[in-house]
The first five atom37 places (N, CA, C, CB, O) and aatype in JSON, in Angstrom:
{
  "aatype": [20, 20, 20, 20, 20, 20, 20, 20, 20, 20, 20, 20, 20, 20, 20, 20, 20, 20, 20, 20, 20, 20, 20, 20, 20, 20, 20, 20, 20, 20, 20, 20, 20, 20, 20, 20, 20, 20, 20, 20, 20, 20, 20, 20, 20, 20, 20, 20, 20, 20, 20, 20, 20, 20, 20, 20, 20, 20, 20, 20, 20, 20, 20, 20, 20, 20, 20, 20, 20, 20, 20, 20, 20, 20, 20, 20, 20, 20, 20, 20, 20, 20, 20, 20, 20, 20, 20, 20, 20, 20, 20, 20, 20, 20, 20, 20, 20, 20, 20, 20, 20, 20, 20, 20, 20, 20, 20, 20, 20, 20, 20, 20, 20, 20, 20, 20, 20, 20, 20, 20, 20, 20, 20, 20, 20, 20, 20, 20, 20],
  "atom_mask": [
    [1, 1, 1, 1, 1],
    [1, 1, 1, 1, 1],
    [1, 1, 1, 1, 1],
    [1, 1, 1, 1, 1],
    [1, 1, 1, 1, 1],
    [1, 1, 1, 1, 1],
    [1, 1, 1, 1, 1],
    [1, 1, 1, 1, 1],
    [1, 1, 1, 1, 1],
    [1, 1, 1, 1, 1],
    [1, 1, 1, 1, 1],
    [1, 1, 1, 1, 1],
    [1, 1, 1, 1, 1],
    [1, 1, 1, 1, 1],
    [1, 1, 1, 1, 1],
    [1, 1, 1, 1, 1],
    [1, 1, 1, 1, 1],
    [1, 1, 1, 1, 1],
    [1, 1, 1, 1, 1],
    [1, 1, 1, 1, 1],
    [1, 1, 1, 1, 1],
    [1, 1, 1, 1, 1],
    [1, 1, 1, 1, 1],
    [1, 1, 1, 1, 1],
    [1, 1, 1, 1, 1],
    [1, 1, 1, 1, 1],
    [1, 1, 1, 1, 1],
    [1, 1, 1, 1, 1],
    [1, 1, 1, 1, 1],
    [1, 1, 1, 1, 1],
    [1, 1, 1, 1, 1],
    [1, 1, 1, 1, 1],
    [1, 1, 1, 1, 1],
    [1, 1, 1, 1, 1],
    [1, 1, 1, 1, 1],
    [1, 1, 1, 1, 1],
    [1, 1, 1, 1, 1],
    [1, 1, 1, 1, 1],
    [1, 1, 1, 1, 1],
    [1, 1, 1, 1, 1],
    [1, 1, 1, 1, 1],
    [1, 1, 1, 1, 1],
    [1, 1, 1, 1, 1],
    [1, 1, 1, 1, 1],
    [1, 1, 1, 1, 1],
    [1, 1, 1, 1, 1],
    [1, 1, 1, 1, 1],
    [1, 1, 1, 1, 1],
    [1, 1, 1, 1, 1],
    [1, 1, 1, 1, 1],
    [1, 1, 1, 1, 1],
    [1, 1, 1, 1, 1],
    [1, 1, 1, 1, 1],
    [1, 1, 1, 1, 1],
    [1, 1, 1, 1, 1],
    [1, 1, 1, 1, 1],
    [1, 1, 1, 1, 1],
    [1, 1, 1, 1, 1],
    [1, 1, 1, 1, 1],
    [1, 1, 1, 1, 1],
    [1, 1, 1, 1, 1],
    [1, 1, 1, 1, 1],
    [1, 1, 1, 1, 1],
    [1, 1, 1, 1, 1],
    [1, 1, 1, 1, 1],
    [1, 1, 1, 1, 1],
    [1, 1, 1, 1, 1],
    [1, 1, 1, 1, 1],
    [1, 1, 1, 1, 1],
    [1, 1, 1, 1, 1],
    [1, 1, 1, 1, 1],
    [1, 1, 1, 1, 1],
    [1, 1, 1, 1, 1],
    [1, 1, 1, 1, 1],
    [1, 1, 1, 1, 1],
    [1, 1, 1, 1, 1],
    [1, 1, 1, 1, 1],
    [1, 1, 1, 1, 1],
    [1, 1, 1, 1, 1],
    [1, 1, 1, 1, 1],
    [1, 1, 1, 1, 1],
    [1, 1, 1, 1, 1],
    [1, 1, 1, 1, 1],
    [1, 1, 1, 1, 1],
    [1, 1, 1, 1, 1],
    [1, 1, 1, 1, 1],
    [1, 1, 1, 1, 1],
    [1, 1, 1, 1, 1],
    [1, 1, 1, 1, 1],
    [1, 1, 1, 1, 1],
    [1, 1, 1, 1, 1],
    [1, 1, 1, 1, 1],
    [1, 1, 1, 1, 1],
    [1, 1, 1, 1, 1],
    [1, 1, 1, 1, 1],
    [1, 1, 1, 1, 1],
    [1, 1, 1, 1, 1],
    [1, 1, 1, 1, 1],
    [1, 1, 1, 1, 1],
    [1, 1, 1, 1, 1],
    [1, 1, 1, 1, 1],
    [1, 1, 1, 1, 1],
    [1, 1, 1, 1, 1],
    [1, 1, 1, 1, 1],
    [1, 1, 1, 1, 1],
    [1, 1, 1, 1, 1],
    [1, 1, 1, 1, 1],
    [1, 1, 1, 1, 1],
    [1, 1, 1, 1, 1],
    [1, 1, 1, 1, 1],
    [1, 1, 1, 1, 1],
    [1, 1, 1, 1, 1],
    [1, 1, 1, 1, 1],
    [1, 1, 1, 1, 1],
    [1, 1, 1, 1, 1],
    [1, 1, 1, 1, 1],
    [1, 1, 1, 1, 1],
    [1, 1, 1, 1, 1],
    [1, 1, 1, 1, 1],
    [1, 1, 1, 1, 1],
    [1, 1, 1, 1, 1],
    [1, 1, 1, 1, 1],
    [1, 1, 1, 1, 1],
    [1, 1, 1, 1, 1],
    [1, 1, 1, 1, 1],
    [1, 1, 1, 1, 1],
    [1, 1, 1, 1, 1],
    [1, 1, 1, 1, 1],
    [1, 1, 1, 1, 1]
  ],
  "atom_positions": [
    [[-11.74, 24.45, 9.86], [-11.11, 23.31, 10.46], [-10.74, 22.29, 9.38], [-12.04, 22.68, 11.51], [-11.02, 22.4, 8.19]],
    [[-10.18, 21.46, 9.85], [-10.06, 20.13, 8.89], [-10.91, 19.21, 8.52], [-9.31, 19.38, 9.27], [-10.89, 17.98, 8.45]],
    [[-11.55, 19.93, 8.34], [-13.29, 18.47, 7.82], [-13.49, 17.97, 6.61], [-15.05, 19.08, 7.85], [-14.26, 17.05, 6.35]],
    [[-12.61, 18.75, 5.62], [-12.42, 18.65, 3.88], [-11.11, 18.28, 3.78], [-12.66, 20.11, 2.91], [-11.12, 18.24, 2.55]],
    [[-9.99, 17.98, 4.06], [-8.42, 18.5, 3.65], [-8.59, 17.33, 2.73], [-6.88, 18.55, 4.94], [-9.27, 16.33, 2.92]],
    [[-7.68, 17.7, 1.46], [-6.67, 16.74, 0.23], [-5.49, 16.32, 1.44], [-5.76, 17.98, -1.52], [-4.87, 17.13, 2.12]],
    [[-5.39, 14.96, 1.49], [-4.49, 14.53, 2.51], [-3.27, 14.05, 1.54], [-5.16, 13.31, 3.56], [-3.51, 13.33, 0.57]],
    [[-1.7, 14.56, 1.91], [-0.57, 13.45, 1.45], [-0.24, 12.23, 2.52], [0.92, 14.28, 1.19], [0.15, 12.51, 3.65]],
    [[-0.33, 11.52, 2.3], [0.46, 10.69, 3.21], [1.87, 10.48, 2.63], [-0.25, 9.32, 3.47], [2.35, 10.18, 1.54]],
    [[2.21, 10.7, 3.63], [4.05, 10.49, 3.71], [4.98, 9.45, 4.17], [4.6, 11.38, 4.5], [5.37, 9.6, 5.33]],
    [[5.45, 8.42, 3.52], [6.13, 7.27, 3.69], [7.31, 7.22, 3.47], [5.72, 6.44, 3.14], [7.87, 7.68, 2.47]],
    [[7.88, 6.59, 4.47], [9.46, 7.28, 4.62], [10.08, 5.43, 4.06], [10.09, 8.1, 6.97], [9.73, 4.35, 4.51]],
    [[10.87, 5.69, 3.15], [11.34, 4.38, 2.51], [13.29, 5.15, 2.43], [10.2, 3.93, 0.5], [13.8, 6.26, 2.58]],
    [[13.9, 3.49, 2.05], [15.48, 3.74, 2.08], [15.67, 4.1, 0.75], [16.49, 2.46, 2.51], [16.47, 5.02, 0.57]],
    [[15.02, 3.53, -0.41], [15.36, 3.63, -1.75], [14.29, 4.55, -2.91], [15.5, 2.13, -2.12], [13.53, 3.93, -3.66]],
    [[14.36, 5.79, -2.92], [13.8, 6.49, -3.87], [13.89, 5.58, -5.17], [14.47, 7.86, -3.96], [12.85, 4.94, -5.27]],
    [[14.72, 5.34, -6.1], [14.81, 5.09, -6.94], [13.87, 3.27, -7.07], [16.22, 5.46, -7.11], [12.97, 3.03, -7.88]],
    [[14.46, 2.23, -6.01], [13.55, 0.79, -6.5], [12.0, 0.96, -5.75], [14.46, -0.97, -5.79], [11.15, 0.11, -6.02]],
    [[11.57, 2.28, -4.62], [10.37, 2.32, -4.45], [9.98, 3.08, -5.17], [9.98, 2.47, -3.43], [8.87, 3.15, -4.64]],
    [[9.9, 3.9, -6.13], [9.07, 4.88, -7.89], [9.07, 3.49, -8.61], [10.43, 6.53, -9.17], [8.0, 3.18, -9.13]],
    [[10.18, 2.54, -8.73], [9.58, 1.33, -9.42], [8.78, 0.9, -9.48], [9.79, 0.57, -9.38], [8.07, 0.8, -10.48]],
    [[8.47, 0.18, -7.65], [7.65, -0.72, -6.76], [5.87, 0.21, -7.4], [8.29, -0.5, -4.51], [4.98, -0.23, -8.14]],
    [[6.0, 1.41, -6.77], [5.05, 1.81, -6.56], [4.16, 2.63, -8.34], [5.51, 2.7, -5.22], [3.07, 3.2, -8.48]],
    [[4.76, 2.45, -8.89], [4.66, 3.29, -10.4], [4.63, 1.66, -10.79], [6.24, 4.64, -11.16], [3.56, 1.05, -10.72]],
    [[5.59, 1.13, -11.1], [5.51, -0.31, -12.3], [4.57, -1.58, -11.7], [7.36, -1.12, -12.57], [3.81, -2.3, -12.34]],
    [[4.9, -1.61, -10.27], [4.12, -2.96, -9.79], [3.03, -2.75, -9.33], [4.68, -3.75, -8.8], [2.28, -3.71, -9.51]],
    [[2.51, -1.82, -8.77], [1.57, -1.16, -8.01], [0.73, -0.54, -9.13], [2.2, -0.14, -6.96], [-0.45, -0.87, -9.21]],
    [[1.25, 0.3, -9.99], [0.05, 0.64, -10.56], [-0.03, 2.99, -10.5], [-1.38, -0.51, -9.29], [-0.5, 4.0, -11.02]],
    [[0.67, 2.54, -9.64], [0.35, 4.51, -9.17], [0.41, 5.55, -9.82], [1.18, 5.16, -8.3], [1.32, 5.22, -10.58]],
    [[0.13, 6.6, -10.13], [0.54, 7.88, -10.73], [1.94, 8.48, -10.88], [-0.08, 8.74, -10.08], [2.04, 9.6, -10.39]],
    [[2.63, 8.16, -11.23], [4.21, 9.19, -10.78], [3.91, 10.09, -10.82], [5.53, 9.34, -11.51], [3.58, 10.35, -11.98]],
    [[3.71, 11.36, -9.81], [4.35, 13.06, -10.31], [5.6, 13.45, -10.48], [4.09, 14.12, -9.41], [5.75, 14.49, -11.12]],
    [[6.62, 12.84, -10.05], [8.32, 13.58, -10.13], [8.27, 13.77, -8.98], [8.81, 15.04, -11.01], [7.37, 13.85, -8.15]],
    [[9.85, 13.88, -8.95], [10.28, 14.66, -7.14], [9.83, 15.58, -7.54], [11.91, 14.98, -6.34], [9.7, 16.04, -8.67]],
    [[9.28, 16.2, -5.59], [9.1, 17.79, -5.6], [10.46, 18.44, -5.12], [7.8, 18.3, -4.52], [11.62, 18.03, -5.29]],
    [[10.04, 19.44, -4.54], [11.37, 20.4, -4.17], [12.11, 19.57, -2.87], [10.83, 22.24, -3.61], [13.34, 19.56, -2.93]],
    [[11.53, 18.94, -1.78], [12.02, 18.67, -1.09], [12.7, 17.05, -0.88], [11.32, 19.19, -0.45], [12.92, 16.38, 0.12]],
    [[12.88, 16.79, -2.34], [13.39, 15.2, -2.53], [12.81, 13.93, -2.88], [13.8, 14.81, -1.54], [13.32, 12.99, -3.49]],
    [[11.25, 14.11, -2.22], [9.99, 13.18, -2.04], [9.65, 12.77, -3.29], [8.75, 13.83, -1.38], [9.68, 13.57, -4.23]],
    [[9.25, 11.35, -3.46], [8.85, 10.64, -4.56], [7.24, 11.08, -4.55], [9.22, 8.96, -4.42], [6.54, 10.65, -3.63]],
    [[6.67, 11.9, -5.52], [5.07, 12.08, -5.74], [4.71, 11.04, -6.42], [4.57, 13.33, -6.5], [5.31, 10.36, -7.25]],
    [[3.23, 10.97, -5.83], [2.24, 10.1, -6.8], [0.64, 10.76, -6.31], [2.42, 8.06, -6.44], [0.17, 11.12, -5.23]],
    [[0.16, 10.69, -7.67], [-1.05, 11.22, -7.57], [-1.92, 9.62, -7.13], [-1.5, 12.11, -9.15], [-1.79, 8.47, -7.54]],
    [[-2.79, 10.26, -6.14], [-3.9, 9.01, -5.82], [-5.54, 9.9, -5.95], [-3.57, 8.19, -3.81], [-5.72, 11.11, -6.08]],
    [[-6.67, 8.68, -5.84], [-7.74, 9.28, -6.28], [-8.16, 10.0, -5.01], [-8.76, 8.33, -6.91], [-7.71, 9.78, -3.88]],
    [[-9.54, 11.36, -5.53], [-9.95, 12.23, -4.6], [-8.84, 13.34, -4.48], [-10.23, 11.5, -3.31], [-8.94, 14.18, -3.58]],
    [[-7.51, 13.39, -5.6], [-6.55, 14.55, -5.36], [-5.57, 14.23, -3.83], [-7.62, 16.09, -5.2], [-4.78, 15.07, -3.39]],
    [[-5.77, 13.15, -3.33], [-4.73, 12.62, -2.23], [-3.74, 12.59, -3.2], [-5.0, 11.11, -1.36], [-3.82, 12.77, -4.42]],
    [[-2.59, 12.28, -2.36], [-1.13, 11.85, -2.94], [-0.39, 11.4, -2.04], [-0.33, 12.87, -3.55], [-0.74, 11.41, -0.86]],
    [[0.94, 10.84, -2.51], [1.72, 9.46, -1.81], [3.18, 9.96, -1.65], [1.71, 7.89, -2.9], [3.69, 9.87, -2.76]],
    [[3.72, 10.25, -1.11], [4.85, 11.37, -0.73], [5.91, 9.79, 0.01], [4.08, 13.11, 0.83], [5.72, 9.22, 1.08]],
    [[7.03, 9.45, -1.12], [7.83, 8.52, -0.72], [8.95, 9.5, -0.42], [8.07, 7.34, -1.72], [9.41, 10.2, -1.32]],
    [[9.39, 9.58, 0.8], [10.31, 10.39, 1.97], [11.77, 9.42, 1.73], [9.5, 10.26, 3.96], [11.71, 8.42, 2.44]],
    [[12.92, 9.49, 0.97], [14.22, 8.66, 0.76], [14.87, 8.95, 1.87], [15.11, 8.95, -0.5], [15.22, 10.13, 1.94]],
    [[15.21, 8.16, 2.92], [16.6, 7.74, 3.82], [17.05, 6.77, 4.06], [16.69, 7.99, 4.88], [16.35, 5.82, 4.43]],
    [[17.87, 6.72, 3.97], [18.99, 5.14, 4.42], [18.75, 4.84, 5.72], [20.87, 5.33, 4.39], [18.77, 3.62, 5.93]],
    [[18.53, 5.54, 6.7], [17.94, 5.12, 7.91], [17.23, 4.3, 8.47], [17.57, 5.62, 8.18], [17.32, 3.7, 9.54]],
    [[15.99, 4.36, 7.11], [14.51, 4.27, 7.59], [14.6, 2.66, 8.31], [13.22, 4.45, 6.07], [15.5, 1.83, 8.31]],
    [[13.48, 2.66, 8.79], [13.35, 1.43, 9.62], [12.01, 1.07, 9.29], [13.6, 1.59, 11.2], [11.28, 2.02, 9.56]],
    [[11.38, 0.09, 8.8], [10.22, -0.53, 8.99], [9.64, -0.45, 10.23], [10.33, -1.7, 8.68], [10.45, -0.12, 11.1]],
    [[8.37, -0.67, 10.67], [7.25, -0.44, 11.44], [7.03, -1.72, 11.87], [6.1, 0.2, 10.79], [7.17, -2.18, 13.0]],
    [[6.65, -2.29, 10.77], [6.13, -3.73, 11.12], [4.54, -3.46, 11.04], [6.7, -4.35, 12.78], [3.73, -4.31, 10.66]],
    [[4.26, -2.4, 11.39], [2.98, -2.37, 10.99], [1.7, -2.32, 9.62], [2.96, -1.68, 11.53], [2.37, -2.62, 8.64]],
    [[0.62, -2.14, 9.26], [0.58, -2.16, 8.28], [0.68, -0.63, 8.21], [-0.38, -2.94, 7.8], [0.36, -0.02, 9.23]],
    [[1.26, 0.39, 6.69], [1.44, 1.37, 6.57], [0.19, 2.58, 6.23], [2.32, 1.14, 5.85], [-0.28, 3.62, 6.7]],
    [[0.03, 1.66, 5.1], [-0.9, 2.25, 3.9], [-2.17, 0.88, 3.64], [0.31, 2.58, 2.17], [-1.94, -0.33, 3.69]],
    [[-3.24, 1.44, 3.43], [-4.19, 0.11, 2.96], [-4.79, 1.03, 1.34], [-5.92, -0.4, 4.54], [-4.92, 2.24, 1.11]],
    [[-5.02, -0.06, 0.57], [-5.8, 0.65, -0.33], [-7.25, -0.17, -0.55], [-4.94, 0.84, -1.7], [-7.37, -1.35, -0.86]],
    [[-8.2, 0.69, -0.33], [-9.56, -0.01, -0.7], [-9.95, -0.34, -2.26], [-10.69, 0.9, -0.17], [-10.22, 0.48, -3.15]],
    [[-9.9, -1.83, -2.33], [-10.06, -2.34, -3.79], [-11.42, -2.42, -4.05], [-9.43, -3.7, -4.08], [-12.0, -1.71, -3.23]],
    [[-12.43, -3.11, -5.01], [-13.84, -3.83, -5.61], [-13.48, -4.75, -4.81], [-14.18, -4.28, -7.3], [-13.86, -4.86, -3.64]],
    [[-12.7, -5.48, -5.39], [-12.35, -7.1, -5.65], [-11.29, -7.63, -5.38], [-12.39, -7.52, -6.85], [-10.74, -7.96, -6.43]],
    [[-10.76, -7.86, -4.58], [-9.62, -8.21, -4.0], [-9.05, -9.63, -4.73], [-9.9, -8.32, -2.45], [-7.87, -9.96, -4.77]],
    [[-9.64, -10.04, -5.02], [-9.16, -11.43, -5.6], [-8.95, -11.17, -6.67], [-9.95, -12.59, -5.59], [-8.17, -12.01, -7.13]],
    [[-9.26, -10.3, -7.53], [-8.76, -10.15, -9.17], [-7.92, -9.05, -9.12], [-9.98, -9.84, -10.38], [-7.27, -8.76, -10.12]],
    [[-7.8, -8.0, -7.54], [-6.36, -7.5, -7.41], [-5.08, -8.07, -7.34], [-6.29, -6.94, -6.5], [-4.04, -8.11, -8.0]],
    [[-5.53, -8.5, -6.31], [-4.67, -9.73, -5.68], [-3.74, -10.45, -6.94], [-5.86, -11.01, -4.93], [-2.53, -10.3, -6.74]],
    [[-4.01, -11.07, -7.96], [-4.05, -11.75, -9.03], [-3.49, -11.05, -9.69], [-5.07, -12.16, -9.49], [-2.4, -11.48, -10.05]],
    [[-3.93, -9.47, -10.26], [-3.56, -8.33, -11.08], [-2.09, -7.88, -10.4], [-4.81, -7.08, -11.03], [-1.1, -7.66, -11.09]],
    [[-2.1, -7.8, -9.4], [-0.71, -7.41, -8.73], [0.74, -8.58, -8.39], [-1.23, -6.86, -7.27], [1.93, -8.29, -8.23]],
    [[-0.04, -10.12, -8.36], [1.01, -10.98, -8.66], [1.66, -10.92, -9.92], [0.62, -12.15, -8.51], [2.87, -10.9, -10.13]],
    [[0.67, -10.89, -10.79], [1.63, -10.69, -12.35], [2.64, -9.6, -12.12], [0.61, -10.11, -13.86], [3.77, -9.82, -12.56]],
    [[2.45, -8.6, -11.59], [3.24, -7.85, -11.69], [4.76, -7.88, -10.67], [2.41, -6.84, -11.62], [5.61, -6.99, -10.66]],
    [[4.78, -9.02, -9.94], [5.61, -9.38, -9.46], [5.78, -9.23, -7.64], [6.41, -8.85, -10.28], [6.78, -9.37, -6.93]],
    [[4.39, -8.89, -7.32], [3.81, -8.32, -6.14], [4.0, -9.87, -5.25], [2.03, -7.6, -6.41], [3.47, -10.84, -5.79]],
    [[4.72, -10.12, -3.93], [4.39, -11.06, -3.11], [3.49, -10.73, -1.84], [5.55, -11.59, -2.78], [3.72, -9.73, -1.16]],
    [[2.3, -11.74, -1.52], [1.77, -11.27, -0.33], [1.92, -12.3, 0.62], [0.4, -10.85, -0.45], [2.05, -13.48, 0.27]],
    [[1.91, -11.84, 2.22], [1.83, -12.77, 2.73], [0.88, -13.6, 3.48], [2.47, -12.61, 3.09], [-0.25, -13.13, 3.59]],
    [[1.13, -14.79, 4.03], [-0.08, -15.75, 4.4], [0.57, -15.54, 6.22], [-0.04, -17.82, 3.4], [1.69, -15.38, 6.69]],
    [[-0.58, -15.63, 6.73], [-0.03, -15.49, 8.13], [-1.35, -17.2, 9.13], [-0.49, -13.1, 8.82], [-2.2, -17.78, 8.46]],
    [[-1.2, -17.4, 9.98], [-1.85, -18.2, 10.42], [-1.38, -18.4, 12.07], [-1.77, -19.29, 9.48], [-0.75, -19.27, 12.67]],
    [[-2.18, -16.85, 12.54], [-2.32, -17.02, 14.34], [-3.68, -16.56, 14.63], [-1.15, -15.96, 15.37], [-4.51, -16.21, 13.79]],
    [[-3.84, -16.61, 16.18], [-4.95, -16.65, 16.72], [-4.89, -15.31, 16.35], [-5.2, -17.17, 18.09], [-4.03, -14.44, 16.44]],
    [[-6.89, -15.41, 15.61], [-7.25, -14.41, 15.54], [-7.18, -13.57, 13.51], [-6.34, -13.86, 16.82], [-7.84, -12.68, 12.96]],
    [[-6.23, -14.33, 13.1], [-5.57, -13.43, 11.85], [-4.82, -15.11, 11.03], [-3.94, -11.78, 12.62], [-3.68, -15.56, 11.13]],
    [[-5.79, -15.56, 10.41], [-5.8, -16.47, 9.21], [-5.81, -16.17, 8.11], [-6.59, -17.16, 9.13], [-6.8, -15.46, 7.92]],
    [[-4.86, -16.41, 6.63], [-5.39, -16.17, 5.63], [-5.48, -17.66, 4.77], [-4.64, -15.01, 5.07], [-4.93, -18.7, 5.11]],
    [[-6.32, -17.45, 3.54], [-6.68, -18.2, 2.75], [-6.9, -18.1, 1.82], [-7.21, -18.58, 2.91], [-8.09, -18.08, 1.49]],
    [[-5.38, -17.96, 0.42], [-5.31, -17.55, -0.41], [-4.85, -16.21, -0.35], [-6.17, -17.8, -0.87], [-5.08, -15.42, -1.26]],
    [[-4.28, -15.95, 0.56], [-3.72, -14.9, 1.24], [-4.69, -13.6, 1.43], [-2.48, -14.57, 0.49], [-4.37, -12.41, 1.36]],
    [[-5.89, -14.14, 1.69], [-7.3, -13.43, 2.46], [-7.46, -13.53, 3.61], [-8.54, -13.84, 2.13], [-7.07, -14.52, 4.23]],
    [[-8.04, -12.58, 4.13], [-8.41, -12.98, 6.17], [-9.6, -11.56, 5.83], [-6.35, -12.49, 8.11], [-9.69, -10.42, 5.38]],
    [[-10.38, -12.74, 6.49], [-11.97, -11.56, 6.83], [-11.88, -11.39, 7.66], [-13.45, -11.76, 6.79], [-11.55, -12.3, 8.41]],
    [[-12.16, -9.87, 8.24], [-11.83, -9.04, 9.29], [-13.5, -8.61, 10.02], [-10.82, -7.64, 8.6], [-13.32, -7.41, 10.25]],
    [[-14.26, -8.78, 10.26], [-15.52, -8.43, 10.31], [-16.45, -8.0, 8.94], [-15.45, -7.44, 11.21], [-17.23, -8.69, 8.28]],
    [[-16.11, -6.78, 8.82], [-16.83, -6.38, 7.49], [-15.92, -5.9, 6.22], [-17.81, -5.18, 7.84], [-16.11, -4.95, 5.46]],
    [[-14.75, -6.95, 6.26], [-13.25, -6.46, 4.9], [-13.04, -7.76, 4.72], [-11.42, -5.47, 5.42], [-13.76, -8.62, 5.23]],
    [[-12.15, -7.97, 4.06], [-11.53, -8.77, 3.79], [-10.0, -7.8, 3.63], [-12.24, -9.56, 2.65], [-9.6, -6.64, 3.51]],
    [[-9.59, -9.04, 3.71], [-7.79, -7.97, 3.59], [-5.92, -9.07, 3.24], [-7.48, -7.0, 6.02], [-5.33, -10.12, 3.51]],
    [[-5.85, -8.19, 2.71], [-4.42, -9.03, 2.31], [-3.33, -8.12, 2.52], [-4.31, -9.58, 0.68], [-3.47, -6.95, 2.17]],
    [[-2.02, -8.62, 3.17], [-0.83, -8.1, 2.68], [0.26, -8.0, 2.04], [-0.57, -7.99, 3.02], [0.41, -9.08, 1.48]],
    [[0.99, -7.42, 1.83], [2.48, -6.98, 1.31], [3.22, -6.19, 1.58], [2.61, -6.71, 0.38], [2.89, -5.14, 2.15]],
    [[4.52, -6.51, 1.2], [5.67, -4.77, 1.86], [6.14, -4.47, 0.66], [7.4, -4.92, 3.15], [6.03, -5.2, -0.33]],
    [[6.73, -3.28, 0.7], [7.73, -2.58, -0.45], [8.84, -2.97, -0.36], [7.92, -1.18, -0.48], [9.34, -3.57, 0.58]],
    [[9.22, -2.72, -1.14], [11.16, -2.79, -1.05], [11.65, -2.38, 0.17], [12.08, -1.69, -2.13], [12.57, -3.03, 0.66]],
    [[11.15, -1.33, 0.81], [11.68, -1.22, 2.34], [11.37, -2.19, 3.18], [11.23, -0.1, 3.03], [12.11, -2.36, 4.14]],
    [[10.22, -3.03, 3.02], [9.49, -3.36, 4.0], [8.21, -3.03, 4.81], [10.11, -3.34, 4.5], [7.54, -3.71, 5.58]],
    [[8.09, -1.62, 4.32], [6.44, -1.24, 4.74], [5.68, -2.21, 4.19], [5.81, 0.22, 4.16], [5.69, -2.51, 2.99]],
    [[4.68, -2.96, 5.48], [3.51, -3.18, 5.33], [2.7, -2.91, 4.81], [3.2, -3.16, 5.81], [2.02, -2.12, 5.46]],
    [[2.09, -3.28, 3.36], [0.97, -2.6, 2.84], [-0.15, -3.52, 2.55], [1.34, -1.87, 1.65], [0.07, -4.72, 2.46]],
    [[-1.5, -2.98, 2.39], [-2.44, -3.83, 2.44], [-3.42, -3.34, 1.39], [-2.95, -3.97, 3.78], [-3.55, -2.17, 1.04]],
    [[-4.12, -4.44, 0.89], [-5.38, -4.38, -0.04], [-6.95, -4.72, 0.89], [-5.1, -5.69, -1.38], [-7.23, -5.72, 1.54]],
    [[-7.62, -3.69, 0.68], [-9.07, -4.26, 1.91], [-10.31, -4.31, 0.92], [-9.58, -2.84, 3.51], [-10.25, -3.42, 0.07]],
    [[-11.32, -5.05, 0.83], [-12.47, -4.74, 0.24], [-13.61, -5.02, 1.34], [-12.61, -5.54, -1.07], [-13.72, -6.04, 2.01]],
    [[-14.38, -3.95, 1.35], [-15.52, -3.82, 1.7], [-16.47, -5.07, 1.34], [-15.89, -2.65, 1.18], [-16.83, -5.25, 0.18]],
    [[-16.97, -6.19, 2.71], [-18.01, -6.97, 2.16], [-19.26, -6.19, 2.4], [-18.06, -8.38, 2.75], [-19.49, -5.56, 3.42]],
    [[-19.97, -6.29, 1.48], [-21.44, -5.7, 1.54], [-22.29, -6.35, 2.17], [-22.06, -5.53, 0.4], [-22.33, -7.57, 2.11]],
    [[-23.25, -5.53, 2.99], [-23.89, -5.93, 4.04], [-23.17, -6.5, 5.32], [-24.71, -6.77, 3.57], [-23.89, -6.99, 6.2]],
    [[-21.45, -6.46, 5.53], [-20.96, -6.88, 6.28], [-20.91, -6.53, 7.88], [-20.17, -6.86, 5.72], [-20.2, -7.2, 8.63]]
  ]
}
């Protein structure tokens, strides 16, 4: 069954070329090269990988897409503005940030989108949370 699998996740973006930027220069990621079927690779840890899917179509979600679990979110956070990363601050019932943080029960969490617009997020684990 599936109780072990190496998972790709597959994210469907409009621009191959400024999301390998986004995700390789600002982000930080592995590039592998396109594979055979067009897809932008990136190696992630545990042998996962990040499969950017190119169409002009695509449509944002609005949701969040992808999260990545950081240490330290605040010296990510920080590490990824230099690099030209914007996140956003939101302030409704329920979902406050501060410093563009919002504690979620036992995370903390921040967002951002790609060049498409996918929602992406940074979470850290509070301990003992």
């Amino acid at each position: 069954m599936l109780s072990n699998p190496v998972i790709t996740t597959i994210l469907q973006v409009r621009d191959g070329g400024s999301s390998v930027e986004f995700y390789r220069d600002r982000l930080g990621l592995s590039y592998s090269g396109q594979n055979t079927e067009g897809q932008e690779m990136f190696a992630l840890a545990g042998g996962a990988a990040l499969a950017l899917m190119p169409g002009p179509d695509t449509t944002p979600t609005g949701r969040t897409e992808l999260s990545f679990e950081v240490p330290d979110i605040v010296a990510e956070i920080k590490s990824l503005e230099g690099n030209g990363v914007t996140f956003a601050d939101y302030d409704l019932p329920g979902l406050k940030t501060v410093d563009h943080i919002c504690v979620l029960g036992s995370e903390k969490a921040a967002w951002f989108e790609d060049p498409t617009g996918n929602v992406l997020c940074l979470h850290e684990v509070i301990p003992g949370g």
